[in-house]
Backbone as a ProteinNet text record, in pm:
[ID]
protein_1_A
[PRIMARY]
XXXXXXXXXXXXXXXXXXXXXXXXXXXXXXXXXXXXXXXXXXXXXXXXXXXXXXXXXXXXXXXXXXXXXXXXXXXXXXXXXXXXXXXXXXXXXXXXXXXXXXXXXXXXXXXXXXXXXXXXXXXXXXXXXXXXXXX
[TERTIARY]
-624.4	-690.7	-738.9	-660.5	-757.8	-892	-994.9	-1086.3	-1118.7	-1120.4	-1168.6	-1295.7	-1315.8	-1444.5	-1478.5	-1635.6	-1694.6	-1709.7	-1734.6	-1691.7	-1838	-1934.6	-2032.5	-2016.4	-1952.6	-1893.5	-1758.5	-1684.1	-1553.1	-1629.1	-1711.6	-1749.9	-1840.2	-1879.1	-2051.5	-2038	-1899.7	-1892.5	-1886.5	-1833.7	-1802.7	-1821.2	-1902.1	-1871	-1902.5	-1879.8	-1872.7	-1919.6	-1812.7	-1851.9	-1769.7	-1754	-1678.7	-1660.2	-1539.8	-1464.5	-1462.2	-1341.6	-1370.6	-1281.6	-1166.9	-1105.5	-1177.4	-1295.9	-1381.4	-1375.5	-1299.3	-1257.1	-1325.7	-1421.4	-1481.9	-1398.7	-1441	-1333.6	-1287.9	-1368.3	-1357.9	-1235.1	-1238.6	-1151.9	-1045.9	-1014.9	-895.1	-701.5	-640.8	-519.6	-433.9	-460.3	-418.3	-428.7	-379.1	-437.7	-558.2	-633.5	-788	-795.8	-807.4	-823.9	-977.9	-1033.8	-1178.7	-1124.5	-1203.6	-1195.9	-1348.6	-1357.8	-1455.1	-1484.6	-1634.3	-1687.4	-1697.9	-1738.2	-1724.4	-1629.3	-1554.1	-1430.1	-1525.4	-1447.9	-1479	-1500.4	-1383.1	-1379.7	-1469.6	-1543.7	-1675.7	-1784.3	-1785.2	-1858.1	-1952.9	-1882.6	-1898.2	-1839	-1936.8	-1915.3	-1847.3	-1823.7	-1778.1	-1907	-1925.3	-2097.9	-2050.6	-2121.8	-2097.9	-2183.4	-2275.5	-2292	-2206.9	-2101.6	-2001.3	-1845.9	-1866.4	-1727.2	-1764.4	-1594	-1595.7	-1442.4	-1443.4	-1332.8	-1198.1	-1113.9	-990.9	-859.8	-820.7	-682.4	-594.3	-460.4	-442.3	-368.5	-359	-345.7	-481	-548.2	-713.8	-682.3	-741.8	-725.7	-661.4	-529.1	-427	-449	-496	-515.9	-635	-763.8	-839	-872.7	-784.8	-769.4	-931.8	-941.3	-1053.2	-1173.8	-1128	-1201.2	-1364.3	-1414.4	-1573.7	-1661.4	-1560	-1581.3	-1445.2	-1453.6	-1359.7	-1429.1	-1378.1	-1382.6	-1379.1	-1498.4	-1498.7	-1409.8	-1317	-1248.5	-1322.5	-1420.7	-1471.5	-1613.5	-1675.5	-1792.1	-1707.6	-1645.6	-1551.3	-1694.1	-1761.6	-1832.2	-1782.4	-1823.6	-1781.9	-1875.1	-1815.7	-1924.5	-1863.2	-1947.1	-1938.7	-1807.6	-1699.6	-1686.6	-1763.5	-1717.2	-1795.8	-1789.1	-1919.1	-1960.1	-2028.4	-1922.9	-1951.3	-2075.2	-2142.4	-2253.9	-2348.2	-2393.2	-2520.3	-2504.9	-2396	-2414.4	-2323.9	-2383.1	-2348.1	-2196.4	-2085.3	-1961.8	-2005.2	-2071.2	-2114.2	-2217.8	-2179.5	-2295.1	-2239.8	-2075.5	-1996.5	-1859.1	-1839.2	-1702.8	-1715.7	-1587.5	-1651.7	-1452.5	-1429.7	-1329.8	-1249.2	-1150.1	-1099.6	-932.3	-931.8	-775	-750.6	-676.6	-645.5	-701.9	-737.5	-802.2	-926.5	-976.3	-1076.4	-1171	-1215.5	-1269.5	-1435.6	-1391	-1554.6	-1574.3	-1733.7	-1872.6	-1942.9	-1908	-1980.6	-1901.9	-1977.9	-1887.8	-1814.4	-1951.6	-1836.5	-1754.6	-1764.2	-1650.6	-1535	-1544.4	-1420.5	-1335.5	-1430.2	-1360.7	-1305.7	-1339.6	-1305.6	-1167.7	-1176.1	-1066.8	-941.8	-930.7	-851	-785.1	-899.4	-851	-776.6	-832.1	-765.8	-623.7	-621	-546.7	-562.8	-640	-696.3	-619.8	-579.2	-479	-363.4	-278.7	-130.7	-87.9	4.8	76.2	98.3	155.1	195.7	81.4	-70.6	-151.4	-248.7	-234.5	-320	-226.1	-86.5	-13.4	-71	-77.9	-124.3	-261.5	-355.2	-488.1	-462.9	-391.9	-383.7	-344.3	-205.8	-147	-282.4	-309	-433.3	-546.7	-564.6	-688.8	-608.6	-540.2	-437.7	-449.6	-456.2	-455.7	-587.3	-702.7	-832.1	-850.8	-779.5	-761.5	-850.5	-910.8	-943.6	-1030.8	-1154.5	-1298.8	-1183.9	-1231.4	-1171.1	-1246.3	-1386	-1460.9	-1528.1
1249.6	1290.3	1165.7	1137.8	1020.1	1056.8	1004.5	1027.5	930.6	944	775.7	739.8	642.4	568.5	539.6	557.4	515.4	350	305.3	154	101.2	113.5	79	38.3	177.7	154.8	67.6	52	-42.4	-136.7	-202.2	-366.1	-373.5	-281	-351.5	-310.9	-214.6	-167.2	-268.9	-416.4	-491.5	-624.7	-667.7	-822.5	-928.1	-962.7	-1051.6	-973.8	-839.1	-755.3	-806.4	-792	-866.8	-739.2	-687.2	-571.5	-602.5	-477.4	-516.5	-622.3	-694.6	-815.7	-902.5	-966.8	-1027.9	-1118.8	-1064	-1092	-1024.1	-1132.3	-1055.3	-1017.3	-923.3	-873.9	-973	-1069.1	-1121.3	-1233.7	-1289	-1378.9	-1330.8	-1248.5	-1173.8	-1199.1	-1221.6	-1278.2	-1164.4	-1015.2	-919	-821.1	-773.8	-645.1	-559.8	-552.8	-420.9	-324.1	-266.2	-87.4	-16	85.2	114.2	196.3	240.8	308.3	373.2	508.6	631.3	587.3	559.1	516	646.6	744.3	881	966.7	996.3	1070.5	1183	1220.5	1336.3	1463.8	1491.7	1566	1647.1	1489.3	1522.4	1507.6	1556	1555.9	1374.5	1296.9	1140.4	1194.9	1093.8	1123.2	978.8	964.8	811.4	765.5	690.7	652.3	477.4	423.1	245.9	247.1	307.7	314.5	394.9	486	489.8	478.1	350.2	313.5	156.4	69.9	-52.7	-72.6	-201.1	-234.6	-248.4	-215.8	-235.6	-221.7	-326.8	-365.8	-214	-240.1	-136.5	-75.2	-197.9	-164.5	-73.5	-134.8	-69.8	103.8	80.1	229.5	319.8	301.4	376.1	435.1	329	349.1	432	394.4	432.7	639.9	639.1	791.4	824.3	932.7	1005.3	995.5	868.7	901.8	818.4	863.1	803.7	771.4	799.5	708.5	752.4	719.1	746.7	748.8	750.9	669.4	570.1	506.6	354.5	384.4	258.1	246.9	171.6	144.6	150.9	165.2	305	364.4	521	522.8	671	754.6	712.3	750.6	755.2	871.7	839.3	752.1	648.5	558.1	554.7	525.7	528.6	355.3	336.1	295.1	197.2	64	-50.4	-48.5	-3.5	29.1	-82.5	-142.1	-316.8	-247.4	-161.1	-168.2	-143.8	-104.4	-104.7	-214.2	-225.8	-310	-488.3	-558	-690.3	-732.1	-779.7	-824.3	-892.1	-982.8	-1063.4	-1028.9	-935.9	-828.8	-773.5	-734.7	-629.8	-724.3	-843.6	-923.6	-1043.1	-1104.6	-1272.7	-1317.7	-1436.6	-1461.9	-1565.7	-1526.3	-1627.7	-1638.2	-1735	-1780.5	-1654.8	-1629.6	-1493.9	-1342.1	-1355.6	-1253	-1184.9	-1102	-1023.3	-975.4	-1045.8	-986.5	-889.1	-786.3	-707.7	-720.1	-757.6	-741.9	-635.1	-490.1	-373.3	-257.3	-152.2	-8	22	-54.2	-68.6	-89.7	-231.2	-308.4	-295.2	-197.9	-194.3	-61.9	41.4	118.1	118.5	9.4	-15.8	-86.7	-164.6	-297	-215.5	-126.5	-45.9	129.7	148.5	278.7	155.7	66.5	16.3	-95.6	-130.5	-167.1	-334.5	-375.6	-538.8	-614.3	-581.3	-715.9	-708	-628.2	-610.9	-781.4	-810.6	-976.6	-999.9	-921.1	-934.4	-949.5	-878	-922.7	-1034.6	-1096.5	-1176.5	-1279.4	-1317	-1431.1	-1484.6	-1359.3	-1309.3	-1420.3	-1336.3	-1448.7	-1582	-1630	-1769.4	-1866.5	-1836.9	-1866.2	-1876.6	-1816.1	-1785.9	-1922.6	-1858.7	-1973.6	-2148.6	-2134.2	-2270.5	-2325.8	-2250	-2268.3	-2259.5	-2225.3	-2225.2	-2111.1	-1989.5	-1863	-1776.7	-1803.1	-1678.8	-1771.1	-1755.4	-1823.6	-1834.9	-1981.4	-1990	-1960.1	-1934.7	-1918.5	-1777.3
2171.2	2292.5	2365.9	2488.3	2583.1	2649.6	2647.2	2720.4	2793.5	2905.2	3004.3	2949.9	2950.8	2949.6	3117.4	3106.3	3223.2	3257.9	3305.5	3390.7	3305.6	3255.1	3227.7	3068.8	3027	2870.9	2839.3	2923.7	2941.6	2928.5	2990.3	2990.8	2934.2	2844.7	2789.9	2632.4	2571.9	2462.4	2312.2	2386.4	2280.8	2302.1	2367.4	2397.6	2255.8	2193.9	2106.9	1985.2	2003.6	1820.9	1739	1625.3	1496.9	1410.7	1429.4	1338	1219.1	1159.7	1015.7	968.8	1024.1	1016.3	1040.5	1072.6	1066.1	1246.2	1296.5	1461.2	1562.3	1656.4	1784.4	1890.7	1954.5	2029.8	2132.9	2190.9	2322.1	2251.2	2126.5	2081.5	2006.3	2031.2	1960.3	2020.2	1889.6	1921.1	2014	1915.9	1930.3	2000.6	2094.5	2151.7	2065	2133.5	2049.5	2179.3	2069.8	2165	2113.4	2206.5	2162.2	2038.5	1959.3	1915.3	1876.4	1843.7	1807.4	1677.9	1639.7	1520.2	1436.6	1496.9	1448.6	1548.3	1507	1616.9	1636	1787.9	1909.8	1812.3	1709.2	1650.3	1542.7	1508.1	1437.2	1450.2	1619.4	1704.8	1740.3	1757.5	1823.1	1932.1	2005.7	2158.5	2252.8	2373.2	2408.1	2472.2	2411.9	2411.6	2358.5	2429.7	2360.9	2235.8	2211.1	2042.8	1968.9	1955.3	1888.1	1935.8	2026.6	2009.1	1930.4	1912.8	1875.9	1873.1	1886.4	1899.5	1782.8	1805.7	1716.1	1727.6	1600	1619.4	1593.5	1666.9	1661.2	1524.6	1438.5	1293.7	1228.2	1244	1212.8	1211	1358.9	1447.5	1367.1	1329.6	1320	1118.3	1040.9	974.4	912.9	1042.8	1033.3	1066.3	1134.9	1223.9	1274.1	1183.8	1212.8	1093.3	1022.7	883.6	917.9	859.4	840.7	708.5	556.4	480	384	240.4	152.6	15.6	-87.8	-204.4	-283.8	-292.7	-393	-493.2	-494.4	-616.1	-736.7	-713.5	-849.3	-889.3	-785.5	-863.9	-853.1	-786.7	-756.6	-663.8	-574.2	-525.9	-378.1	-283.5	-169.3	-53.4	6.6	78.9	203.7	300	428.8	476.7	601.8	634.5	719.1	713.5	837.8	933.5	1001.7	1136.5	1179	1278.8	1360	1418	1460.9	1545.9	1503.3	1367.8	1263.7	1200.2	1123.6	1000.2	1038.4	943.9	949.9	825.4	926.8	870.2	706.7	730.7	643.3	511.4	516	457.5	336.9	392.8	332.5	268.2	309.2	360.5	342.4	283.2	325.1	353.8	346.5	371.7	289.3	225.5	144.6	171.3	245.8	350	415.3	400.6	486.9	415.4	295.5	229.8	270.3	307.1	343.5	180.9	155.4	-8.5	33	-27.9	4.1	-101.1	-73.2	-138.6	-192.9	-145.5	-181.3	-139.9	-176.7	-188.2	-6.7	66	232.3	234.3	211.2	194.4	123.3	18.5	-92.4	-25.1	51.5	116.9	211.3	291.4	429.7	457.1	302.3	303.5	228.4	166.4	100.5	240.2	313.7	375.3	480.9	557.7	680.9	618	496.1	427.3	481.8	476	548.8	483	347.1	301.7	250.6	314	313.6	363.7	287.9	302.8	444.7	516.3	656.7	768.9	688.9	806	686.7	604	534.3	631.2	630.6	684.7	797.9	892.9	983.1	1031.1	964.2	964.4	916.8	841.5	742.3	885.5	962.3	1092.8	1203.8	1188.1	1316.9	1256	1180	1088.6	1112.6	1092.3	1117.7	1255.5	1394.1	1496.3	1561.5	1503.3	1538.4	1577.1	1584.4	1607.3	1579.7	1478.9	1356.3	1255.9	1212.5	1164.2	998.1	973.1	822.4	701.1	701	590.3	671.4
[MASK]
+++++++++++++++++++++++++++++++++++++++++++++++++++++++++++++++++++++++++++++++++++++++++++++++++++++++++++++++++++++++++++++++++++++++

């Protein structure tokens, strides 16, 4: 479902947020698209507190979900939400690896699939070119 965004939420939704690839939007290699922190569906509204920005690998992986299952408390925990919580919190960075820190992080990096080889290369290239933060 498209929903326009209003001209207020277009320009003010993301200016220097940091997704769950550890990339602010304004410095991003890749196309980012908004995306619904809690989809329409489960009742999130288009509001600049639940949108944020993302790649469109993210997005896609992400759908409509709003948390999953830790793989290793088998508990269900909430996904990383760039607009409460802190990257650095959940995440740290090792070459192109995205390593989480906690049950966020372990769900977030496993449902959006953050370190499939093709996008770890991905960052390593970027990190190489000043692209993309190396630590």
């Amino acid at each position: 479902m498209t929903v326009p965004l209003a001209s207020n939420v277009r320009t003010s939704a993301w200016p220097g947020e940091t997704g769950a690839t550890g990339v602010t939007g304004s410095s991003a290699f890749f196309p980012h698209e908004p995306d619904h922190i809690i989809a329409i569906k489960h009742g999130g509204e288009t509001t600049e507190e639940n949108l944020a920005l993302s790649c469109l690998d993210c997005n896609r992986f992400k759908g409509s979900d709003v948390s999953s299952i830790d793989p290793v408390t088998g508990q269900l925990a909430p996904l990383f939400n760039p607009r409460s919580q802190t990257w650095s919190d959940h995440f740290k960075l090792d070459g192109g690896r995205i390593i989480a820190l906690t049950d966020i992080g372990r769900v977030t990096e496993r449902l959006l699939k953050l370190n499939l080889a093709e996008r770890v290369k991905v960052r390593e290239t970027l990190a190489k070119t000043g692209r993309y933060p190396s630590q």
